[in-house]
C-alpha positions as CSV (number, residue, x, y, z in Angstrom):
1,X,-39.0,-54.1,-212.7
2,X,-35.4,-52.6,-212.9
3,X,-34.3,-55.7,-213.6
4,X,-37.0,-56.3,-216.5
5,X,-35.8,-52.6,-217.9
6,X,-32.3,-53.6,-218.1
7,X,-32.9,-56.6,-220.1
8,X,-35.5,-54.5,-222.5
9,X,-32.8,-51.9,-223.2
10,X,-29.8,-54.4,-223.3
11,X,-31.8,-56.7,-226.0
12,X,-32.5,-53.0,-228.0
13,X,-28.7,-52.2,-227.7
14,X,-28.1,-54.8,-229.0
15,X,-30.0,-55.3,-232.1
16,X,-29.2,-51.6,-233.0
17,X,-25.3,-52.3,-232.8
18,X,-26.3,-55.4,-235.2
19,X,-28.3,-53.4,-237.7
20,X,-25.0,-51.1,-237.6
21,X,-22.7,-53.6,-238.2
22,X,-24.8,-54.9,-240.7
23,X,-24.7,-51.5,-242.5
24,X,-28.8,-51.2,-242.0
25,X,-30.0,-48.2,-241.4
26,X,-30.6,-47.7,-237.2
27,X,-34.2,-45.8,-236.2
28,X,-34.2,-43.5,-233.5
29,X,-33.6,-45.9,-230.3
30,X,-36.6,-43.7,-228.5
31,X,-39.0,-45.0,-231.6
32,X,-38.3,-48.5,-231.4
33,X,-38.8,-48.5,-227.8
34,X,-41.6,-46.6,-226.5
35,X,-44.3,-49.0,-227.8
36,X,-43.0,-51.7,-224.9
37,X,-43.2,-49.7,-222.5
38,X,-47.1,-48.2,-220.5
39,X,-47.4,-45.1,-219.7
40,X,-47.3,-45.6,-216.0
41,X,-43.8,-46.8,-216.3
42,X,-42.2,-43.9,-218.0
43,X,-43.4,-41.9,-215.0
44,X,-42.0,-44.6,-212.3
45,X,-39.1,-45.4,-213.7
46,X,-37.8,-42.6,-216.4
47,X,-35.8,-44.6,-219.6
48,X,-32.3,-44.0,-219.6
49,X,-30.6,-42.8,-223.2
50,X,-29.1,-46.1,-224.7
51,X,-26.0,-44.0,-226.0
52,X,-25.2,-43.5,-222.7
């Protein structure tokens, strides 16, 4: 599940520096991706701030 995490927040981290570079205007990162993720997960495994 981690490992599933990691990928989710690396693919996110990745299109946000993209929409950067392309000069788009970025959303909140927290915006974009609580819809992925149940409830039950944000209480087993806390997300981790992708700035950080």
């Amino acid at each position: 599940m981690r490992r599933f995490n990691h990928a989710v927040r690396n693919a996110a981290l990745h299109a946000f520096s993209q929409a950067a570079a392309l000069g788009q205007s970025v959303p909140p990162p927290r915006e974009k991706i609580r819809p992925f993720f149940p409830k039950s997960l944000y209480l087993v495994n806390p997300p981790v701030p992708l700035d950080g």
